[in-house]
N, C-alpha and C positions, 0 to 999 in steps of 0.2 A: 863622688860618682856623678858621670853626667846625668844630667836630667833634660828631655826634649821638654818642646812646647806643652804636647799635652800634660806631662807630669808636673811642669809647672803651674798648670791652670788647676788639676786634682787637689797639688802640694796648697793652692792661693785657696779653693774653695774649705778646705780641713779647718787651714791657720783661723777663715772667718769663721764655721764653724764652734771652732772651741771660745772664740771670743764672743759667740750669742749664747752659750751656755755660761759664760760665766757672768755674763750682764740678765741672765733670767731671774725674774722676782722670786722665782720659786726655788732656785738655789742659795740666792743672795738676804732673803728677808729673815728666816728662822733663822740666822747667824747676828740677827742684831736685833729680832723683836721675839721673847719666848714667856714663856711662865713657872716661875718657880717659886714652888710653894702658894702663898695666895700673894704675888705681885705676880703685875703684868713688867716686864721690862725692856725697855728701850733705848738701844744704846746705853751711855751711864747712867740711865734715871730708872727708878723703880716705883710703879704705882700701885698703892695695895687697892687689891678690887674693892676689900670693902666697904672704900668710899662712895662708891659709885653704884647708881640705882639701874641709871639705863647706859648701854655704849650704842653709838651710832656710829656706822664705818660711811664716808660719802668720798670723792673721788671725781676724775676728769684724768683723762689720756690716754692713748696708746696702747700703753700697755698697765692703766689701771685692771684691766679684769684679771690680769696673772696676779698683781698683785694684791688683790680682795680673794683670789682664790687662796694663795700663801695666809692671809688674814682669817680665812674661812678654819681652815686646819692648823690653826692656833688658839683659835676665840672658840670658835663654836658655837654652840647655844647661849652664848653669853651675849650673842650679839642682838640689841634689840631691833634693829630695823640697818638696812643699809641700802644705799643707791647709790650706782656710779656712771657714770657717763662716759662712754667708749667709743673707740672712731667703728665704722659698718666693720663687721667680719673679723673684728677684735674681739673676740668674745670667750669665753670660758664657763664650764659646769659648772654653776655655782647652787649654794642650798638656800641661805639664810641673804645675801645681797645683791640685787637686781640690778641689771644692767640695762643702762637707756642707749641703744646705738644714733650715732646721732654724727654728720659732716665734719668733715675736715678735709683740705686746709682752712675751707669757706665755713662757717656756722651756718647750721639750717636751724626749722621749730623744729625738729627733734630733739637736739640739743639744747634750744631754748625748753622746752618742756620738761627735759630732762632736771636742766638748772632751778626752773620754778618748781618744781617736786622736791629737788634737794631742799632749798628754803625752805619749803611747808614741814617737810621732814624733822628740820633742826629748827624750826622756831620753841619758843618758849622753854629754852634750857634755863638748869638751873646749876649752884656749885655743886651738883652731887651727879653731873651731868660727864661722858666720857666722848667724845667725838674724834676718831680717828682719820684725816681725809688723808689720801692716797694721791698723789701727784706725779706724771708723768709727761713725756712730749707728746705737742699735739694740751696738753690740757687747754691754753689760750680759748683756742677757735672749740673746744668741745665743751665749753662753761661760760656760753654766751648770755650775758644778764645784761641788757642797754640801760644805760642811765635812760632817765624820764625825758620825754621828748627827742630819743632816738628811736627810730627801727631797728629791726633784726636786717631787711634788708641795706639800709644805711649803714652797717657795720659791716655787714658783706662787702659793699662798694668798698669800704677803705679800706679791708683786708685786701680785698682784689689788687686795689692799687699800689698796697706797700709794697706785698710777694711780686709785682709784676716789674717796678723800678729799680729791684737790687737794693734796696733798705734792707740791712740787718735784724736777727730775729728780736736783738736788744730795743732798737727804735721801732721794730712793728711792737710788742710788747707794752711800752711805751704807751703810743699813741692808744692802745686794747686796753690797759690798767683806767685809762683819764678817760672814758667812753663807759665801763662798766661800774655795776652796782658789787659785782664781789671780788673782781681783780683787785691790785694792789693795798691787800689788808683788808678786803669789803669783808671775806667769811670769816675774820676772825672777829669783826667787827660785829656780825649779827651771831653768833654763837658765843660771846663773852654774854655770862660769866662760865659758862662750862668750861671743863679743862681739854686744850687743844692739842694733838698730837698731829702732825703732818713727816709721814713716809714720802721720800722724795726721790724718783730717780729720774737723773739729772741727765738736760738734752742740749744744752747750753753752757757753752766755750767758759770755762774758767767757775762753771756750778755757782755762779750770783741767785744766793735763793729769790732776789722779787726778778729776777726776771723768768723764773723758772714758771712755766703756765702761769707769767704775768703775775708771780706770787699774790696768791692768793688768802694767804696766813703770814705774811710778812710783811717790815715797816715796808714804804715804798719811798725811794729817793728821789725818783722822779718827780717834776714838776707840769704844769698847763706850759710855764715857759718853754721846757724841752721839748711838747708837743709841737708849737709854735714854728722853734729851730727845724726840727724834722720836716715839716711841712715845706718850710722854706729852704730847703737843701735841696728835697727834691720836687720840687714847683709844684707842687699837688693841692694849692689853697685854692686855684679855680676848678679843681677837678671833683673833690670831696663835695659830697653833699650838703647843701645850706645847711642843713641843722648841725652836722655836726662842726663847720665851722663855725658857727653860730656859739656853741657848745664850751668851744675852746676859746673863743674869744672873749667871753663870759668867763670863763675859770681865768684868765689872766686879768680881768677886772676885778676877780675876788667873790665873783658873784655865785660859785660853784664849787662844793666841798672836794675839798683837795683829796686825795686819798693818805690812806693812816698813815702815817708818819712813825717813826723810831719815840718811843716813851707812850705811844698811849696805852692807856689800864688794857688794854681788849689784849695786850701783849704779855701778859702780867702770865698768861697761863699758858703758854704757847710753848710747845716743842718741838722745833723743826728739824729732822736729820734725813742726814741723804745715805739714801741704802748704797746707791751705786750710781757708776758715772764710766763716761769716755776710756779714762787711764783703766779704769779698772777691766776694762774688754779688752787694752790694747796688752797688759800685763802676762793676760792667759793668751793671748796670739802671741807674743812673743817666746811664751812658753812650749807652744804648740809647736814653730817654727825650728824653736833651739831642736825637737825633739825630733824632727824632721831632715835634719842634717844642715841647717842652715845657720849663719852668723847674724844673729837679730840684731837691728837698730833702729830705737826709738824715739823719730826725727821729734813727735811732737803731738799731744793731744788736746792744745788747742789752736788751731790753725783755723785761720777763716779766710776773706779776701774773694775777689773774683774769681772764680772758678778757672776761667782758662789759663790767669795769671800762673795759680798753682800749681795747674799742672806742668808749665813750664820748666816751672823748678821740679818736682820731681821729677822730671823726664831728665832734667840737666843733672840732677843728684845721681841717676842710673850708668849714664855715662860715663858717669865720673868712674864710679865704683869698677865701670869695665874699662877706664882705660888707664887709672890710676890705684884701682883698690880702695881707695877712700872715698867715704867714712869706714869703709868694711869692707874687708875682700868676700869676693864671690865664694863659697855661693853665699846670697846674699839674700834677707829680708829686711827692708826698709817699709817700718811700719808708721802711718801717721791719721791722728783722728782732728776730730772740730767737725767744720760745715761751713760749706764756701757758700758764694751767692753767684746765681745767674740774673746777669741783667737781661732781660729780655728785648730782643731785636727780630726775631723772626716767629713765623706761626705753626711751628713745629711741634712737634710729641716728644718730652722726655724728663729729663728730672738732673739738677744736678753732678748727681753720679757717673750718670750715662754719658752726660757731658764733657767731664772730668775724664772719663775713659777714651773718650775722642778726640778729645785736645791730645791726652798723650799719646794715640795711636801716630797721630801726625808728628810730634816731634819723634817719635822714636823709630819711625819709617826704615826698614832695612835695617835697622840692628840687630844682631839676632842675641837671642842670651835673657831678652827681657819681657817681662809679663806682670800684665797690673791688672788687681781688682779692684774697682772700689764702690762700695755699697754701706746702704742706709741700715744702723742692726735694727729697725722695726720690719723692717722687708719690705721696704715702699719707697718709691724714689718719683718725687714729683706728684702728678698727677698719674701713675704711671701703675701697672702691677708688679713692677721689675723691682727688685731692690737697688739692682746698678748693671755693672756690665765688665765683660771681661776686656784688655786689649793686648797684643804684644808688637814685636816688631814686623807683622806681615801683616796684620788688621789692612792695611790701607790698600796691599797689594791685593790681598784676599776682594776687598770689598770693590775694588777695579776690575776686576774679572769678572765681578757680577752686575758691573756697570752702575753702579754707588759711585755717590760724589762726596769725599767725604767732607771737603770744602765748605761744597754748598750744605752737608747734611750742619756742619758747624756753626757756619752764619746762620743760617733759617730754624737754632736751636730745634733740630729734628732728628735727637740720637738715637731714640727708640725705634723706629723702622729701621735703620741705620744696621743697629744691632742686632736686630729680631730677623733680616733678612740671614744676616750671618751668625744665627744659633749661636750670640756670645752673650744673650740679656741672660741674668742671674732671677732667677723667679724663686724665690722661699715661701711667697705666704705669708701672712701675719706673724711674726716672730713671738709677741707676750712681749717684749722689751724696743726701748729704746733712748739710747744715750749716742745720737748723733751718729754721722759715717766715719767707716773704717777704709784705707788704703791701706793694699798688702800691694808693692813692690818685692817681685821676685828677680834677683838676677844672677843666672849661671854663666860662667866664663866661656863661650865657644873655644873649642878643641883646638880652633886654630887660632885662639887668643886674637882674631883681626876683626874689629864689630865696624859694618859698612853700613852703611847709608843708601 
C-alpha cells in the first residue's frame, strides 16, 4: 500500500515508540532480577537473603529512577536505605529510595552532594552487607566525586571541553574515571567487603562495562598515559585547568593512584550485568516495522563517527534502496543505533540528532519516497528538550519557503530553530531509559518509481 509523507512520519514515530518500551527498566528489570523463594536472583546468580543484614540500593543516570522504581516493587521493605542520583525531571514515585536531581551533561553541587551522601550512606559495610548500584547514561557527569585537589568547577571546564571537540564518549570517560574518587572501580573500592551487585543499562557503542558511567564497579583498563594521548590529540593541555593537568602529569610520574585495575580483592564480590542495551531497542523497532507492513533492516547498533559523515551514508543507503532495491526493497525500514559526535564549529541550538536529521534533509533534497527520524531513547538530544527531529525529501524545500537557510542552519550547528520553526522537532519528555539514538529510515517506492532530486 502506498503510504504519503505524513504516514511515514506516524509509521517512524510507532517503530521509536515500541523501541522505548522495550528498553524501559520497568519492563526489562523483573525479567532478570526476581525473588524466589528466600533468594534474591540475578541473572545466573542467586543470593539467599539470609546472608544479608542490611541492602542498600545507590545509583547515577538517566534513567536510574525507573530503575530503582522496578527495584522498589521487587525488594520492598527489604530495602534499608537508598539514594540515587538523576539528571532534573528524571524522576519517578518512589517509597523507600530518594532521588538527588542533580546536572547533566555538566556536574553541578547537586550532583556532588548527591555523590558525597552516597559515600556516607555506604560507608562502614561489612560481609553481611548487600549494595545494589543501578547504572545508566548520563551516570559519568551525575556521580561527580573530584579527586583531592580538584574542583567540581575544574571538572566542569574539561567536560565542557571534551563534548565541545568531538572526543568520544570512551576518551571523555577516560579523562572522568583518572579525575574521580569513585569512577573507574573507586565504588567498588569503598564498599568492599560488602557483596556488590551493579544493574547496568547500557549507553555506550559495543556495552564496555568500565566505560559505561565511567564504570564505576569495574576493573578499569585505562591508564594516566591514555589521559595524556587524549589531551594530545585534541590540543587541550593549554586549555584544561593547571590542577588538572598538574593531576595527570603526577599520575604518569606514578605519583597518583591509578584506578582499580582487573584482580583487585574489591572485585572478589562484584556482579555486573547489563539489563538492556542499544540491539535490544532496535530488536522491538524492527519488530514494530515488520508489523507495519515494512521489510526491516538492521544496518547496525553500534555506529559512531562524525555525525554529518553518517548521515551521508544513510542518506546514500536510501537511494540505493529506491533505485536499486538493495539492501531491501521498498517499502523499506533501515534501522541503525550507536551515537555519533558533533564537532562543534558554530554557536548554535541543537543536539546531535537534530543535526543528523539535517544533514540528511540536504542530501535527500527532492527525493520523494523517503523519511528519517532520529532521536535519543532518553528523550533529550544535546542541550535541547527535543529528543531529535524528523526530515524527508521536502524538509529543505519546506524550510525555503519559510526562508530557513538550511546551509547556514548546518554550519552554525543551529538545527533546533531549524526544526522547531518547521513543527518537525520530536519532544517525548523524559523517557525512564536510555541506551543511545535510534534511526528509523523509512522508504516507500513513488508510484512513479522516478525519485528526483
Amino acid at each position: 500500500m502506498k503510504k504519503n509523507l505524513g504516514t511515514l512520519r506516524r509509521d517512524a514515530r510507532k517503530i521509536f515508540s515500541q523501541a522505548l518500551w522495550a528498553a524501559d527498566p520497568k519492563n526489562i528489570i523483573s525479567t532478570q532480577v526476581f525473588l524466589r523463594s528466600q533468594f534474591l536472583c540475578v541473572g545466573s546468580k542467586r543470593y539467599p537473603l539470609s546472608r544479608y543484614q542490611r541492602i542498600f540500593v545507590a545509583g547515577c543516570g538517566k534513567a536510574s529512577a525507573a530503575m530503582a522504581y522496578s527495584l522498589e516493587k521487587i525488594l520492598g521493605s527489604r530495602i534499608t536505605a537508598g539514594l540515587v542520583n538523576v539528571k532534573y525531571g528524571h524522576t519517578q514515585k518512589l517509597k523507600r529510595i530518594r532521588l538527588q536531581e542533580a546536572g547533566h551533561p555538566l556536574p553541578d553541587p547537586q550532583g556532588l552532594q548527591g555523590a558525597q551522601e552516597m559515600v556516607r550512606m555506604l560507608s562502614n559495610l561489612t560481609e553481611h552487607d548487600l549494595v545494589i548500584f543501578l547504572i545508566s547514561g548520563g551516570g559519568s557527569a551525575l556521580l561527580p566525586f573530584p579527586s583531592p585537589g580538584i574542583t567540581l568547577q575544574e571538572k566542569q571546564k574539561v567536560t565542557d571541553l571534551l563534548l565541545g571537540c568531538g572526543a568520544t564518549i570512551q576518551e571523555i570517560n577516560t579523562i572522568r574515571k583518572h579525575l574521580s574518587l569513585l569512577k573507574g572501580g573507586g565504588l567498588a573500592r569503598r564498599v568492599y567487603p560488602a557483596t556488590l551487585i551493579s544493574l547496568i543499562l547500557s549507553d555506550v557503542i559495543g556495552d564496555p562495562l568500565d566505560a559505561i558511567a565511567s564504570g564505576p564497579t569495574v576493573p578499569d583498563p585505562t591508564t594516566f598515559g591514555d589521559c595524556a594521548r587524549i589531551l594530545d590529540r585534541y590540543g587541550l593541555w593549554e586549555k584544561i585547568p593547571l590542577a588538572v593537568a598538574r593531576h595527570i602529569r603526577e599520575g604518569l610520574k606514578g605519583n597518583k593512584e591509578e584506578t582499580l585495575k582487573a584482580g583487585a580483592p574489591a572485585f572478589a564480590r562484584v556482579n555486573n550485568l547489563i539489563v538492556g542495551n542499544n540491539f535490544l531497542a532496535m530488536k522491538a523497532a524492527q519488530k514494530k516495522a515488520k508489523a507495519l507492513g515494512y521489510r526491516p533492516f538492521l544496518l547496525s547498533s553500534i555506529i559512531e563517527g562524525e555525525t554529518r559523515e553518517v548521515a551521508k551514508v544513510h542518506a546514500a543507503i536510501a537511494k540505493e534502496v529506491l533505485r536499486t532495491r538493495n539492501p531491501v526493497a521498498p517499502p523499506a525500514c533501515i534501522l541503525s543505533g550507536g551515537e555519533t559526535t558533533v564537532t562543534l564549529k558554530g554557536q548554535g541550538k541543537g543536539g546531535r540528532n537534530q543535526e543528523f536529521a539535517l544533514a540528511v534533509a540536504l542530501e535527500i533534497a527532492g527525493w520523494r519516497g523517503i523519511a528519517i527520524l532520529s532521536a535519543g531513547t532518553d528523550g533529550t538530544d544535546g542541550p535541547t528538550d527535543a529528543a531529535g527531529a524528523f526530515a524527508d525529501g521536502e524538509t529543505v524545500q519546506r524550510a525555503k519557503a519559510l526562508g530557513l537557510d538550511p546551509w547556514g542552519s548546518l554550519e552554525e550547528n543551529d538545527s533546533y530553530p531549524f526544526f522547531q520553526a518547521l513543527g518537525d522537532l520530536l519532544i517525548t519528555g523524559p523517557t525512564g531509559t536510555n541506551v543511545m539514538d535510534l534511526r528509523i529510515l523509512l522508504v516507500e517506492k513513488p508510484q512513479d518509481h522516478k525519485a528526483k532530486r
